[in-house]
BARO-520500 format. One record per residue (C-alpha): residue in three letters; x, y, z. Coordinates in steps of 0.001 Angstrom, whole numbers, plus 500000, padded with zeros to 6 digits. Layout:
BARO-520500
ALAXYZ ...
//
This chain:
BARO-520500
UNK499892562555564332 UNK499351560831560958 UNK496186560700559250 UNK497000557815557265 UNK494948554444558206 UNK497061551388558755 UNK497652548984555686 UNK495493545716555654 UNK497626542759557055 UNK498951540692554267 UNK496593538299552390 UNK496919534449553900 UNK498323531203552125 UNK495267529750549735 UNK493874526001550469 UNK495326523705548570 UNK492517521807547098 UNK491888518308545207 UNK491063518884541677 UNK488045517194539995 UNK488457514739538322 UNK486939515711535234 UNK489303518313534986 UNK492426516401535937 UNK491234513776532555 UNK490933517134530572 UNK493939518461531758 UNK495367515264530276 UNK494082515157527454 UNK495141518188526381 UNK498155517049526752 UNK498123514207523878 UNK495513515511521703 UNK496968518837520685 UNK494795518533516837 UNK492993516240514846 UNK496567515191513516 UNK497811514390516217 UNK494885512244517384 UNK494968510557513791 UNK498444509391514869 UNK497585507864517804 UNK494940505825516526 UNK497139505160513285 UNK499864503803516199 UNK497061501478517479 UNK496101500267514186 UNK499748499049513459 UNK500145497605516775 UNK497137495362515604 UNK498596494016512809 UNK496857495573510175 UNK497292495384506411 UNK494677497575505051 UNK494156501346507099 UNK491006503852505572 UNK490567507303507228 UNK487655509359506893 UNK487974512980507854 UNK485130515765507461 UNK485985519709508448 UNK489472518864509273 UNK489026516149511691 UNK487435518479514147 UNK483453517321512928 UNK484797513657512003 UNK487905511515512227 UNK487208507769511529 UNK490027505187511464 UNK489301501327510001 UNK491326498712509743 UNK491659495077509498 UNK493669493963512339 UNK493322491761515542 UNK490145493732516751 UNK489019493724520078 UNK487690491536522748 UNK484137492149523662 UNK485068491554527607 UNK487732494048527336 UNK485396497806525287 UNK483984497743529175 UNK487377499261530200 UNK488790500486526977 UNK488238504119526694 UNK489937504416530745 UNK492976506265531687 UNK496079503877532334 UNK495028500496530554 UNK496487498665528108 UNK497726495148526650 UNK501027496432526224 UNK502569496364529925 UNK502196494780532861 UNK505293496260534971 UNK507586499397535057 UNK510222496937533988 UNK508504496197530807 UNK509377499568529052 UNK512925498724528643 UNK511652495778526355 UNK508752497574524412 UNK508105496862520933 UNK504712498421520187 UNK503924501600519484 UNK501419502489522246 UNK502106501566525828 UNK500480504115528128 UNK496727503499527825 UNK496299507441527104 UNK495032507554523588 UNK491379506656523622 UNK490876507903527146 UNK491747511611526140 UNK489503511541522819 UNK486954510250524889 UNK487453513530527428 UNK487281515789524582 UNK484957514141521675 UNK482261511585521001 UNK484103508037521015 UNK482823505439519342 UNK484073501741518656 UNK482766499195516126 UNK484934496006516532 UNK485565491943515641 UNK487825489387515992 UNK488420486378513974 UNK486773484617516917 UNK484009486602517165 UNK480032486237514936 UNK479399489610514602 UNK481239492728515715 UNK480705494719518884 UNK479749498460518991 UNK480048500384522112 UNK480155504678522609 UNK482156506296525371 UNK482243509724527165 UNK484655510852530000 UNK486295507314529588 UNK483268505272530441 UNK480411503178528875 UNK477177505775527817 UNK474191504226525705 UNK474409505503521993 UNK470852506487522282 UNK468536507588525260 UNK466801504576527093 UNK469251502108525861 UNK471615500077528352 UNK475439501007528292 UNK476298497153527225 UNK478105496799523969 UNK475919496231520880 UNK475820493437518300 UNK476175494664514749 UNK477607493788511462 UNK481074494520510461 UNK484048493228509329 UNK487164491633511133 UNK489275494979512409 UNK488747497980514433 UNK486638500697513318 UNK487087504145515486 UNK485001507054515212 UNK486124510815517153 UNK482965512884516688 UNK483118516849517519 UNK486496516717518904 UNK486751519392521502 UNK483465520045521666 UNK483657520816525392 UNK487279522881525141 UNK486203525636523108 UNK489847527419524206 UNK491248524880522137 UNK488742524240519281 UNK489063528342518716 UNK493070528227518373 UNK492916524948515438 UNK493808526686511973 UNK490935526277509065 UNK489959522898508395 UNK492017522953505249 UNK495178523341507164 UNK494518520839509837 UNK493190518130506636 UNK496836519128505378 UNK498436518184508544 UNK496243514933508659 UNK497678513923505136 UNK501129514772506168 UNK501098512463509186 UNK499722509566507024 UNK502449510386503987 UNK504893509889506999 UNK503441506623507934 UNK502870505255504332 UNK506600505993503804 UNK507476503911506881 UNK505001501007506024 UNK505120500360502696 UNK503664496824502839 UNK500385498374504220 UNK497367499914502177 UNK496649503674503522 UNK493724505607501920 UNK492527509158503178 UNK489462510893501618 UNK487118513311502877 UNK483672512513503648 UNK481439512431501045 UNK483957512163498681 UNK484235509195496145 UNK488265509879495135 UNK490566509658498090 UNK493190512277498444 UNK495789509550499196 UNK495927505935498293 UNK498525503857498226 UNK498611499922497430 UNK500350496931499952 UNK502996495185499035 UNK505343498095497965 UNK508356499252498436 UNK509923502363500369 UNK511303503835496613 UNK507806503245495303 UNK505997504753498380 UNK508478507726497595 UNK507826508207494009 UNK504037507706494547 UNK503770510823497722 UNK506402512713497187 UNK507067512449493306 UNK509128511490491093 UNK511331515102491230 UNK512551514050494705 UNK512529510059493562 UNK514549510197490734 UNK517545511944492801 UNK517187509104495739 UNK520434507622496987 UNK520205504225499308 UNK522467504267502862 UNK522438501844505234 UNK524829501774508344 UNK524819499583511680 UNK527031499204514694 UNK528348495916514100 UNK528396492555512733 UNK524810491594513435 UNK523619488304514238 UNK519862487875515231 UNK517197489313513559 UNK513768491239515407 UNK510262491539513899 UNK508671494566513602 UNK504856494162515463 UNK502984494767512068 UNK505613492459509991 UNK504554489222508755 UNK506132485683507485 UNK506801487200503948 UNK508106490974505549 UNK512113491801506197 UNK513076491439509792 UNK514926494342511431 UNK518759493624511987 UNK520017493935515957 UNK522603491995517942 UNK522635490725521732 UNK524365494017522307 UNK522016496311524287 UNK524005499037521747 UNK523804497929519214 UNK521977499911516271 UNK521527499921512430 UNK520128502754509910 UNK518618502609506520 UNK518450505841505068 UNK517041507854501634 UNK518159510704501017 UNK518344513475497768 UNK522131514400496174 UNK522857517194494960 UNK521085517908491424 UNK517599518216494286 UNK516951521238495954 UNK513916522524498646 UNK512945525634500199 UNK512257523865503532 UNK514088520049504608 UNK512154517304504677 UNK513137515104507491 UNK510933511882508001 UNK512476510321511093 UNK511641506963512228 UNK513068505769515599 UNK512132502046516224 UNK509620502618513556 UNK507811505145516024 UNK507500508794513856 UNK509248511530516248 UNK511240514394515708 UNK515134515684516775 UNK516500518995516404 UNK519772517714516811 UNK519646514577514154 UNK517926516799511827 UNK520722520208512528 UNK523681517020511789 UNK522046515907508457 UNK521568519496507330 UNK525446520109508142 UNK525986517168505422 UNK524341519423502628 UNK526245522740503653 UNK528658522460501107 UNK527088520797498659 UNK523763522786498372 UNK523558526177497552 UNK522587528430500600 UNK518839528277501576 UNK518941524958499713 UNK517216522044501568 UNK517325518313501203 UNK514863515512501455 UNK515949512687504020 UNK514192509358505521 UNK515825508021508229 UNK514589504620509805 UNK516992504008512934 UNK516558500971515083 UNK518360500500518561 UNK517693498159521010 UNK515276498745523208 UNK517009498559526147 UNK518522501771525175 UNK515469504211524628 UNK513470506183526667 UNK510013506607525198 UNK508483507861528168 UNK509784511054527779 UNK506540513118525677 UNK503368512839526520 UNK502602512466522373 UNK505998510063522277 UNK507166512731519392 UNK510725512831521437 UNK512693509801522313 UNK515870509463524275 UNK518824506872523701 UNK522085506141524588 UNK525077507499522927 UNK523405509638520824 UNK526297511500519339 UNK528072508337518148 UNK525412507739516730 UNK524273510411514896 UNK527871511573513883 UNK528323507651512085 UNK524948508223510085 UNK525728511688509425 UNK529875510604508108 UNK527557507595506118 UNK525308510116504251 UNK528666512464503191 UNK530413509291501603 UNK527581508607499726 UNK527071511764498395 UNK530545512008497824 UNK531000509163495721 UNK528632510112493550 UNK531440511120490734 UNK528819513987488831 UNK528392517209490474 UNK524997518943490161 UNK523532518238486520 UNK523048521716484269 UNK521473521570480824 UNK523370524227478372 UNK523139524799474964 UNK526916526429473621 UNK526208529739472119 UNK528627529041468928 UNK529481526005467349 UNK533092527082467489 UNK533203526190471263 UNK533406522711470723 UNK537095521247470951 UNK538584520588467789 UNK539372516984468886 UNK535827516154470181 UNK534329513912467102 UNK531367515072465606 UNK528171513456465885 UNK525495512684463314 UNK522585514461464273 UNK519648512297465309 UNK516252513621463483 UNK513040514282465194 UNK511434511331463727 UNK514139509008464728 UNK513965510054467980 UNK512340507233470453 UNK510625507665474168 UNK512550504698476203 UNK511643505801479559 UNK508828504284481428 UNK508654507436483627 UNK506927509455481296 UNK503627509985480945 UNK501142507430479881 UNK497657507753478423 UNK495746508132481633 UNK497917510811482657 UNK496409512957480015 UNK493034513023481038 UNK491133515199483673 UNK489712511773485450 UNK493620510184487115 UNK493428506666488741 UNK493023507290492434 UNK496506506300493686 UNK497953509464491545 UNK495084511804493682 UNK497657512626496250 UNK498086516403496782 UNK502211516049497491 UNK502403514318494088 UNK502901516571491476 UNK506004517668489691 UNK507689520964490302 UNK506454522299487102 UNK502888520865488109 UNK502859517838485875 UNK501216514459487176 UNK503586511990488814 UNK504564509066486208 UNK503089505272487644 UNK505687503425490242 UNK507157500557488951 UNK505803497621490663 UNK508721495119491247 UNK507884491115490260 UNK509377488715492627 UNK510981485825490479 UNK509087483192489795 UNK511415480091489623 UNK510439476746487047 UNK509185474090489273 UNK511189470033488575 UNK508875468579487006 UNK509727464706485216 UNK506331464175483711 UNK506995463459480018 UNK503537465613479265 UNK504623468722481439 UNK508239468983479295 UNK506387468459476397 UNK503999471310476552 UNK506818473481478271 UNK508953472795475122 UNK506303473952472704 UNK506107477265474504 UNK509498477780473770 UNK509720476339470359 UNK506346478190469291 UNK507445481739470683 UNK507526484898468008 UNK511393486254468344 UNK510161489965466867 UNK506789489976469393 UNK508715488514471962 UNK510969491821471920 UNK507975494164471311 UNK507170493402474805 UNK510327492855476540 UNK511502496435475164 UNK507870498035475148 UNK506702501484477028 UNK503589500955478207 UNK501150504576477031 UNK497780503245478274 UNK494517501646477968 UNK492072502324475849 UNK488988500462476617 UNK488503498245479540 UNK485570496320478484 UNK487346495572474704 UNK490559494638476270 UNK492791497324474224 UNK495830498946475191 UNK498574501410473666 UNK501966500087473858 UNK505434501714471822 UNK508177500207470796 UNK511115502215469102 UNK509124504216466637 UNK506003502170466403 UNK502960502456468429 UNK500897498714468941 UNK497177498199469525 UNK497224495189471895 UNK494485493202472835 UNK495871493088476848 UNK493137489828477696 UNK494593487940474764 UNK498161488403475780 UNK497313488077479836 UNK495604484917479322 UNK498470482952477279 UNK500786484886480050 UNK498967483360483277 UNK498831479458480806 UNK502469479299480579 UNK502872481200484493 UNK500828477735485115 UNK502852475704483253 UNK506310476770484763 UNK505296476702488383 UNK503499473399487894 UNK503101471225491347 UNK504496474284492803 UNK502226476694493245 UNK501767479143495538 UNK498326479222497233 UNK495444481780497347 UNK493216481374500632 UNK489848481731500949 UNK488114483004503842 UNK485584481867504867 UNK485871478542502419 UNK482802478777500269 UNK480899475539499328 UNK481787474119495862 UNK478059473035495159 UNK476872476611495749 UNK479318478067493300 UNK478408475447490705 UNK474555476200490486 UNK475280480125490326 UNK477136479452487483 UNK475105476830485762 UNK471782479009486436 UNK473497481987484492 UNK474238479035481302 UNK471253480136479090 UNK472378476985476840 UNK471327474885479963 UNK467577474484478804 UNK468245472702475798 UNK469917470226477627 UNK468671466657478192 UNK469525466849481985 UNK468014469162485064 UNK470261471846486605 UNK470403469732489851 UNK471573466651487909 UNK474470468726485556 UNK475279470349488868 UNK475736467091491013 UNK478020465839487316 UNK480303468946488009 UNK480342468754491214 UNK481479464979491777 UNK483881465080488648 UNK485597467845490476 UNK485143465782493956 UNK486591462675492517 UNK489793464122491682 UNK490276466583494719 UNK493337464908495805 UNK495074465243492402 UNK494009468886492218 UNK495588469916495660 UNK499059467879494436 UNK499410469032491353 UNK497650473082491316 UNK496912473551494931 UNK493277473710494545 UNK492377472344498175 UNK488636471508498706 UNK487795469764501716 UNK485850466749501520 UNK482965468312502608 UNK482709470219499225 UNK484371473317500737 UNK486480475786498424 UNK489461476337501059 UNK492182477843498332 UNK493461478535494876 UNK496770478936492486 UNK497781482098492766 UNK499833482394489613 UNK501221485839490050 UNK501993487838493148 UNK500918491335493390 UNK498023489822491334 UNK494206489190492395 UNK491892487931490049 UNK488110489004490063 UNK486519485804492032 UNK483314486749490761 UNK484317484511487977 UNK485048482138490318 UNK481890479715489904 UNK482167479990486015 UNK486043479001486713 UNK484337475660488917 UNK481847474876486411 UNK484032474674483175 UNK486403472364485486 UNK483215469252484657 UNK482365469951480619 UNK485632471100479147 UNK488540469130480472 UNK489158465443478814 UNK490043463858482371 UNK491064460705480942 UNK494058461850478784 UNK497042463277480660 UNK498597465948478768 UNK494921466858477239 UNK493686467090480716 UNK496872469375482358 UNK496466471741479541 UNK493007472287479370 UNK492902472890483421 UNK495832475237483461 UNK494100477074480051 UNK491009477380482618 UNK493200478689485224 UNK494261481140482786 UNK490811482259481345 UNK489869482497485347 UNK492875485161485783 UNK492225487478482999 UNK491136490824483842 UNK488042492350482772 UNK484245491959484589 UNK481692489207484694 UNK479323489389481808 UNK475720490771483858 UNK472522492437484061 UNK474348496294483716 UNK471055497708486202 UNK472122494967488514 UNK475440496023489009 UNK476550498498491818 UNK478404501667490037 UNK480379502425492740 UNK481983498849493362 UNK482253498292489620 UNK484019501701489727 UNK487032500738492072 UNK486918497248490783 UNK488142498736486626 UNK490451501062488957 UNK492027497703490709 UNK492442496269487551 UNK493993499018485173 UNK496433499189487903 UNK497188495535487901 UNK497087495183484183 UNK499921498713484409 UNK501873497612486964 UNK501641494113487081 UNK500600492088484268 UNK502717494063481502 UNK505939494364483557 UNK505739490104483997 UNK505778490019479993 UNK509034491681479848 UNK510421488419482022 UNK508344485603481521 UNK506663485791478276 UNK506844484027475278 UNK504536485122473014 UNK503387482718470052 UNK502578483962466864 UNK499174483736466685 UNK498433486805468595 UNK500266488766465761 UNK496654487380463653 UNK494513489963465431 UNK495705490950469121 UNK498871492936468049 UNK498224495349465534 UNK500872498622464168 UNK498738501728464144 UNK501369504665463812 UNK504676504581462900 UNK506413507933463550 UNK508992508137460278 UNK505706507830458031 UNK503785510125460978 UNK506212512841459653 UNK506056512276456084 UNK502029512717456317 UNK503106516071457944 UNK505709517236455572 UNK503062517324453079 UNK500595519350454696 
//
């Protein structure tokens, strides 16, 4: 007989059991927030899908102690922050049949539920429609108060039109997750990489990212760009200058979609009727760039994902151009119909299906190899022979060109501000340095032409002929021809420009202001206009500015009678000011818009009441072509950059600081590139605003001495 005792019988099946549901919203929301980056880019996604223009991120440790998101979009309705932060809701769908017709960038209603599992939500919001914006805090997808013994209602408070979102301790309660995040340095890096990404994309929207606490953000980029420019200014200008431009579709195309985001002035997307139909625009490096790693930014119906297989075809382009372990740079924006893509195939939407994929891909990828193959240089080398004898004996022989002949043409190298430790804040982006380490040069902002208005007054063609007849040939090709260095001092209006071998002092007011007259004079009755919003009241503006006049007390009239003079001159002939400048004001005395001479270009509108009040005492209404020049000289005085004469205690630093930034880019980038087209400089401003102060042939005959 055995002395073993039997075995136990074999252990039952285990209850299957209904999960909590605090854990099932975890569960999922582990599933689309992975990081702070990847929580940035859904509320980045959201932002977009409301239209915004202007998007600020605020990020301390990382993302994982803050993430904040502001924009200026649509905003929020207060009736609908009760159900916001809730799995499953959304404005984008209403049926299963609506995702073969989606548009938007968000869909699922996931986003703000799973920070809301995982982190302190909180939402400060406002519509156009709205008096004041709404706050409201959320936990586990629901309504909490923000502080104990408060209701769970959403909160009046200040705030400005847009959506401001604010992730606080993001997985506080998943400390699994918060322990395998990399240093906050890392994830901050990832958080700026997502936003380069989107920047790229979105050129036409404003992006800044800074840490909190920090005055200078780490990226900044203006609206209103370009996708070259947005290039240059995040990636720099080693990987811009060695851009090539593809585009390639399906077929003929005949209607035209608009992106969400895109307004009146924005390009429309190209698609046809047919469901596959697609088209690509593409920039991409040749051959004279070279990475360690490729650099794919793909764009699928302007939603950021990622393909192994798109991005293995592209690389396959470079094999035999590149040397081995040599990587190119590549943006690819494809957009398909979306009757043809899946997006509901990642929880994070970073993968995408669509239909015919290898077509596809094989046409961009065939697209990409022509261009590079047309390009008729090979890889550039620089070489100096070792003996002169190696030159061909039927090559002519050049004169040799002397250092002090020698002239900087290019506009991509450096300028003035370059050179110093303080850098404007749109150069403070960590991707936008040179190989060897040197500061990216300034983009080049592009000017949109600005056609002459028909005009058949006698006095219009009579001051518009006197431009021309009164303009200085030799100035006039100083600054068509010019390299901008850099300013010198803001508040004196000085800059550094060079021309061949001669570098010119230039007052930059003097020149802007007789710039922005004759910008006035060409698009006369034509302008474009400049809305203000809200409309401020015309009276108002008028007694700021005459209760800053000192000379006002010696005057024979009260302020309230020399401000109801100015205000009723300037009443009287509304209806000729809207015709001829578009300066509407509403006969209730409110300021609705102004000329905007210049795109690209705000002027400070703290001058603005100064700008009203001249308008009564220095314009001879009665004479015609006395009374056109004089406003439009006004106009012009009004659009010159430089601050508002004040009180220097009353003035905020940190406002007067990013308005000088603001304006030395607009002075850069702006105002001196419109000289090069549309200026004819008299020669008065050769008198005292244009002055020689170094001419490099004498430069090197001081030195020879020494």
């Amino acid at each position: 007989m055995s002395g073993r005792s039997p075995s136990p019988p074999p252990p039952g099946p285990l209850p299957i059991r209904r999960l909590q549901e605090a854990v099932i919203n975890r569960i999922a929301a582990g599933e689309i927030i992975h990081r702070p980056a990847s929580a940035l880019k859904e509320l980045i996604e959201n932002s977009l899908d409301a239209r915004s223009t202007s998007i600020r991120v605020t990020i301390k440790d990382g993302g994982m102690k803050l993430l904040q998101i502001q924009d200026n979009g649509c905003g929020i309705r207060k009736d609908d922050l009760a159900i916001l932060a809730e799995r499953f809701t959304t404005s984008k769908l209403s049926t299963f049949s609506d995702l073969s017709h989606l548009t938007t960038y968000g869909f699922r209603g996931e986003a703000l539920a799973s920070m809301s599992h995982v982190a302190h939500l909180s939402v400060v919001t406002k519509t156009k429609a709205d008096t004041c914006a709404w706050k409201a805090c959320y936990e586990d997808g629901k309504l909490v108060p923000p502080k104990t013994g408060l209701t769970v209602d959403p909160k009046a408070c200040a705030g400005n039109d847009g959506t401001t979102i604010t992730v606080d301790d993001l997985f506080y309660n998943t400390p699994t997750r918060l322990s395998a995040l990399r240093s906050s340095s890392e994830e901050y890096a990832r958080i700026l990489d997502v936003m380069t990404k989107y920047a790229i994309h979105n050129p036409r929207i404003s992006f800044v990212c800074k840490k909190a606490g920090s005055s200078t953000p780490d990226l900044s980029t203006p609206s209103s760009s370009t996708t070259p420019q947005a290039i240059r200014l995040l990636y720099g200008h080693s990987i811009a200058k060695e851009l090539i431009h593809a585009e390639v579709s399906s077929v003929s195309t005949n209607k035209k979609r608009r992106r969400p985001q895109d307004d009146e002035d924005e390009e429309m997307d190209v698609v046809s009727d047919d469901p596959e139909s697609w088209s690509a625009d593409a920039y991409f490096t040749n051959a004279n760039f070279q990475a360690k790693k490729t650099a794919l930014l793909l764009f699928i119906n302007h939603r950021l994902v990622e393909s192994t297989r798109i991005k293995r075809a592209l690389e396959a382009v470079y094999s035999g151009i590149l040397p081995k372990g040599a990587c190119p740079f590549i943006y690819l924006s494809l957009q398909l119909d979306p009757r043809s893509v899946d997006v509901n195939v990642h929880p994070t939407k970073r993968e995408v299906h669509f239909l015919n994929e290898d077509a596809i891909v094989e046409r961009i990828a065939d697209k990409l190899q022509e261009a590079l193959a047309s390009q008729s240089q090979s890889r550039t080398f620089e070489y100096q022979s070792a003996t002169s004898s190696s030159s061909t004996p039927t090559e002519p022989k050049k004169a040799p060109v002397y250092s002090y002949h020698k002239v900087r043409t290019s506009t991509k190298d450096r300028t003035l501000d370059s050179m110093f430790p303080v850098v404007d804040s749109l150069r403070q982006v960590p991707a936008s340095a040179n190989d060897d380490g040197s500061p990216v040069p300034p983009i080049v902002w592009k000017i949109k032409e600005i056609k002459e208005s028909e005009c058949y007054l006698h006095s219009i063609a009579t001051l518009r002929e006197a431009v021309e007849t009164g303009k200085h040939k030799h100035l006039m090709e100083i600054l068509e021809k010019h390299t901008f260095v850099g300013i010198v001092d803001m508040n004196r209006c000085l800059s550094l420009l060079q021309h061949s071998t001669r570098l010119y002092l230039v007052n930059h007011g003097a020149l802007a202001e007789e710039l922005f007259y004759q910008l006035g004079l060409r698009q006369f009755g034509n302008f474009s206009k400049m809305r203000l919003d809200p409309p401020p009241p015309l009276q108002r503006l008028v007694e700021l500015a005459v209760d800053a006049e000192e000379g006002i007390k010696q005057s024979r009239f009260t302020k309230a009678q020399i401000v109801d003079m100015i205000v009723n001159t300037v009443m009287s002939r509304r209806e000729m000011l809207l015709e001829y400048f578009s300066l509407s004001i509403t006969p209730d005395g409110m300021v609705e818009s102004l000329p905007l001479l210049l795109r690209g270009y705000t002027p400070n509108l703290d001058k603005l009441p100064l700008f009203l009040m001249r308008l009564g005492p220095q314009i001879d209404w009665t004479e015609e072509m006395q009374c056109f020049e004089a406003f439009l000289r006004e106009l012009a005085y009004f659009h010159v950059p430089g601050p508002v004469a004040s009180d220097p205690a009353s003035v905020d630093s940190d406002s007067h600081h990013n308005q000088e930034k603001s304006e030395r880019w607009q002075i850069e980038h702006v105002i001196f590139p419109s000289m090069r087209r549309y200026f004819s400089p008299p020669k008065s401003l050769l008198d005292r605003d244009v002055v020689e102060v170094a001419n490099l042939p004498d430069l090197y005959r001081v030195f020879e001495r020494c």
